[in-house]
N, C-alpha and C positions, 0 to 999 in steps of 0.2 A: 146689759150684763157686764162689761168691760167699763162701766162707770159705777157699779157696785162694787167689783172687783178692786176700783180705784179705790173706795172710800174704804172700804174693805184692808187695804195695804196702809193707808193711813192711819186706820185705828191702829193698827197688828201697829208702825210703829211708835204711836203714843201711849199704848196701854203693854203692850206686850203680849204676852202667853202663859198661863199658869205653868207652875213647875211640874215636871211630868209630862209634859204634851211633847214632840216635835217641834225643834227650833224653840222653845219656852225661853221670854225672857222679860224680864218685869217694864222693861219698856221705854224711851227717851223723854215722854212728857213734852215738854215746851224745851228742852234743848235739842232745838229743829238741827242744827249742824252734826247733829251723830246722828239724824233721822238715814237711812238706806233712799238719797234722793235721785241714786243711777236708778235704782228702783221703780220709783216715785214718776221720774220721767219718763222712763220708757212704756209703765202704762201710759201716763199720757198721751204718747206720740201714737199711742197703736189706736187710744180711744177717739182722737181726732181722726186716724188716719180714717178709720174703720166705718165714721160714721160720716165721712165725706165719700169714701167708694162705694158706701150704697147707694148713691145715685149717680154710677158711674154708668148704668144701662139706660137708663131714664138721660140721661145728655145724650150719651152715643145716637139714641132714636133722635133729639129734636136734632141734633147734627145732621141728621142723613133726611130728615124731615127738611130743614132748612135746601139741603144738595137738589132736592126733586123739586122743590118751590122752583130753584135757580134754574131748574134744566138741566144738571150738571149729571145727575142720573135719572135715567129712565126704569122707573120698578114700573112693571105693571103686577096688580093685585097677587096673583098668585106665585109668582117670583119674590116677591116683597116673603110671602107668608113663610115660604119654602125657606127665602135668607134667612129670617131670623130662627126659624129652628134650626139648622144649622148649624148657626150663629152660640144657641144657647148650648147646644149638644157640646162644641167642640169648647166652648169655656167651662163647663161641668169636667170635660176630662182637664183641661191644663188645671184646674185649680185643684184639684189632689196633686197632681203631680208638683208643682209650687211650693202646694204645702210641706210636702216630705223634704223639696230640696232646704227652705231654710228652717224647718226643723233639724235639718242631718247640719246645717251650717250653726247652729245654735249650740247646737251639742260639742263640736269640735271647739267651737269659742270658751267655751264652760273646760274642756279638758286642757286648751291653752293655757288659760290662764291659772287655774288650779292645781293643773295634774290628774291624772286618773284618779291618787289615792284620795286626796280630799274632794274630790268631788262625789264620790260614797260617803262622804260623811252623812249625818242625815238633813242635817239643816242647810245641806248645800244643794244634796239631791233633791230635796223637795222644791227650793227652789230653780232648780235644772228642770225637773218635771214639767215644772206650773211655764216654763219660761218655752220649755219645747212646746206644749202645746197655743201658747198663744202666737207662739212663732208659727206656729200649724196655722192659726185662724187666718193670721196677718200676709201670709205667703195663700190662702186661698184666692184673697182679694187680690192679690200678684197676680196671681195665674189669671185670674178671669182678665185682668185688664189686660193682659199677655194674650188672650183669645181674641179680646176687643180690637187690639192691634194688627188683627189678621184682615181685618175690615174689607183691606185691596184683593189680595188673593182670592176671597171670597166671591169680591162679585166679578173678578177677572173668570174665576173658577165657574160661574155661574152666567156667564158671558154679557154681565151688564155694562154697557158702554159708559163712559165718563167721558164727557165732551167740556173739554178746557175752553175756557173764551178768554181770549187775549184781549188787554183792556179793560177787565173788569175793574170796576170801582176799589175792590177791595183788598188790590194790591196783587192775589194769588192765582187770578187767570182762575174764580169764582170759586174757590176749595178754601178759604179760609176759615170756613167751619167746620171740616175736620181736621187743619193744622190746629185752629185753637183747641179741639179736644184733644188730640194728642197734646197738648201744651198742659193742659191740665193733669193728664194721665200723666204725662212728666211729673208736673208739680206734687202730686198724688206719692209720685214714687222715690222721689227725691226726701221724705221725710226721713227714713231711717240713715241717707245720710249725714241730713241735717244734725240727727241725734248724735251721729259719731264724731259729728265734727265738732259738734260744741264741746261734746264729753272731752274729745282731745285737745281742744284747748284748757279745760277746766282742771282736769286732772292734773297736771303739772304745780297750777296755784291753790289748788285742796287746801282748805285747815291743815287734813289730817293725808297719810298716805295710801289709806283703805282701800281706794280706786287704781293705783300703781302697774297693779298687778293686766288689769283690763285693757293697761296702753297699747301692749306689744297684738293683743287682741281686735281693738279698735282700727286699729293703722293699717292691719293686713284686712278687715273686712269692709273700711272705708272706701279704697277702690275697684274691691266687688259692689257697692251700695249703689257709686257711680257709673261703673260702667252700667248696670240695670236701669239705671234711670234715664244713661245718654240711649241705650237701647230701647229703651219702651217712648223715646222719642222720634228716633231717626227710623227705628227698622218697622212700626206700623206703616209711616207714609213713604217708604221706597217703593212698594206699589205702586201709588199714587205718581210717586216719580219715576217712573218708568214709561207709565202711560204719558203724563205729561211731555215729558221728553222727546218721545215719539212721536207724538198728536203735532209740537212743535218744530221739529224734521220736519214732518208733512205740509204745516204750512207754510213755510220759509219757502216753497216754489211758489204762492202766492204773493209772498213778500217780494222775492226775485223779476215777479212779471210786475208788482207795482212799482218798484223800481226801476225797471224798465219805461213802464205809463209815467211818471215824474218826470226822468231824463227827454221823453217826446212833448211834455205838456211845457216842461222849463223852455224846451229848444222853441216849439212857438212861440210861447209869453215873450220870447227875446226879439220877436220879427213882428207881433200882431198888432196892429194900430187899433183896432177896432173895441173904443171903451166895453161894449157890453160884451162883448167874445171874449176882452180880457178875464173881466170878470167872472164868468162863467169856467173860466182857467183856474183863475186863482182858487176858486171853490172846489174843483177835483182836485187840483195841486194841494190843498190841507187835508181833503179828507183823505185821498192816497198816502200822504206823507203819513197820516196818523195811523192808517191801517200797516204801512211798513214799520212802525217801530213799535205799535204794540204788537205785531209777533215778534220782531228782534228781542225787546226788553219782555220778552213774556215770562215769566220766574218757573224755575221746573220743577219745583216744591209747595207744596200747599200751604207755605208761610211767608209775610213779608218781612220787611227786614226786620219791622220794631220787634217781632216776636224772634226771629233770629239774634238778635241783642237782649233780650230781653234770658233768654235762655243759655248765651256764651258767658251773659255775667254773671248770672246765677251759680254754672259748674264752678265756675272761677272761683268766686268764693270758697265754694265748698271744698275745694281742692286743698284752698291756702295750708290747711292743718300738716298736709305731705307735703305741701313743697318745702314750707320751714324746715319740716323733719330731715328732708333730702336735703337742702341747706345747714345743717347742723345747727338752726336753730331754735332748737325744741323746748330748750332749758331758758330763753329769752325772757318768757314769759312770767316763768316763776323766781326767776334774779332778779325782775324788775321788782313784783310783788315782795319780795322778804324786804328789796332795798328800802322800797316805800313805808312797811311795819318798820322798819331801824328807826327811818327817821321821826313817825308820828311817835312812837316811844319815847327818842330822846325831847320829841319838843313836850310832849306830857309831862316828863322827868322834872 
């Protein structure tokens, strides 16, 4: 649907509208730089977005599928059934409610930037209308990942235990598939700010100043975009880190008594003549030593570092558009561009 609607928006602006219709206008043709491409993009970013979070239910399960391979949850059959209805019940309510919030957020952008009176115009309203309701669709898909992220609570709530192992191969004490889903659900959520952040770079070096009006717009809903995306990363897995944290308290009196076993195994190794006793020594002395530091270095998040870097330098970027701005340097951009048109002019001349 929202790939018809794309090609759809394409025609509307190569051809236009007969005269008499809503919004009628005979149309840009092949002069693509007066084509409406804020337009243009933000279908796209919703058409991508859209048709990547439908298989945001279908992960979530090989995720939790992968957890029960590991041991890390225990479903048995009729707990399993009961979680995901649940599960689907409580993402059926947050994704209306999602959807209203960035539709009511859409609409406030559109009075921002226009005013109340012209956005009654007709050719504004309609596209207010068209732009609220896909804002409706795209904030459904919010909400449901917004439920998806209640994951912990859920079977905290349903009292399924999550058994952390320290040492796991895969950096996260065996939870790193569901850090990597939320990683995705991240990346998933991170697009509408991606879109504001380019806009706000672009807008500045425009041909034309059509889009001007959008910046004061953009800038105040860019870190609403982000803080939604560091949230639909961090607050699914504090569950998760909760229990871990705990689970890891608990065993650190393990850690304490091998500690202990080392400091008695070291003190013989220092007095024991006897080749094969050593021996026998040094072989509890590494596997004690490994069992005390993977609880010590046990991580109390269900992500390793690369995906923790992997996600600081992502925001990072996306940020850069505010920090310039908070920098006073917002106009950088398009000084540099007019300076660079001066010069390719004068060497044409």
């Amino acid at each position: 649907m929202l790939v018809v609607l794309l090609v759809v928006a394409c025609a509307y602006q190569y051809w236009g509208l007969p005269e008499g219709m809503p919004g009628a206008f005979p149309g840009y043709g092949n002069s693509f730089v007066r084509w409406d491409w804020m337009l243009l993009s933000g279908l796209a970013t919703l058409t991508v977005g859209v048709q990547i979070a439908r298989g945001a239910r279908s992960r979530l399960d090989q995720s939790i599928g992968r957890l029960i391979d590991r041991g890390v949850l225990a479903f048995g059959r009729d707990t399993h059934t009961a979680f995901n209805v649940a599960l689907d019940a409580r993402a059926g309510l947050w994704a209306q409610r999602s959807g209203l919030v960035v539709a009511v957020a859409i609409g406030a952008a559109f009075v921002l930037a226009f005013g109340i009176g012209l956005v009654l115009e007709p050719e504004r309203l309609f596209l207010m209308v068209l732009e609220l309701a896909l804002g409706f669709a795209a904030g459904r898909y919010l909400g449901r990942m917004a439920a998806f992220g209640s994951l912990g609570w859920l079977l905290r709530g349903r009292h399924v235990r999550i058994v952390v192992r320290p040492g796991h191969i895969d950096g996260a004490a065996g939870l790193k598939p569901i850090g990597d889903y939320y990683l995705y659900q991240a990346a998933l959520s991170a697009l509408p700010a991606v879109f504001l952040a380019v806009w706000l770079v672009l807008i500045p070096v425009w041909p034309s100043n059509r889009y001007d009006q959008w910046r004061d717009a953009y800038l105040g809903l860019l870190p609403l975009a982000l803080a939604f995306e560091v949230l639909a990363f961090l607050l699914p897995m504090r569950a998760f880190h909760q229990e871990m944290a705990s689970q890891k308290q608990e065993q650190r009196r393990t850690a304490d008594v091998r500690s202990r076993e080392i400091a008695d195994i070291q003190a013989e190794l220092a007095t024991c003549e006897d080749e094969q006793r050593r021996a026998g020594l040094k072989d509890q002395l590494a596997s004690k030593t490994q069992q005390y530091w993977d609880i010590e270095s046990m991580p109390t998040w269900p992500v390793d570092l690369r995906m923790w870097r992997r996600f600081t330098f992502g925001n990072a970027a996306l940020a850069l558009p505010l920090i310039s701005e908070y920098l006073g340097l917002g106009g950088f951009a398009k000084q540099l561009v007019e300076t660079l048109q001066r010069v390719f002019e004068r060497a044409a001349a």
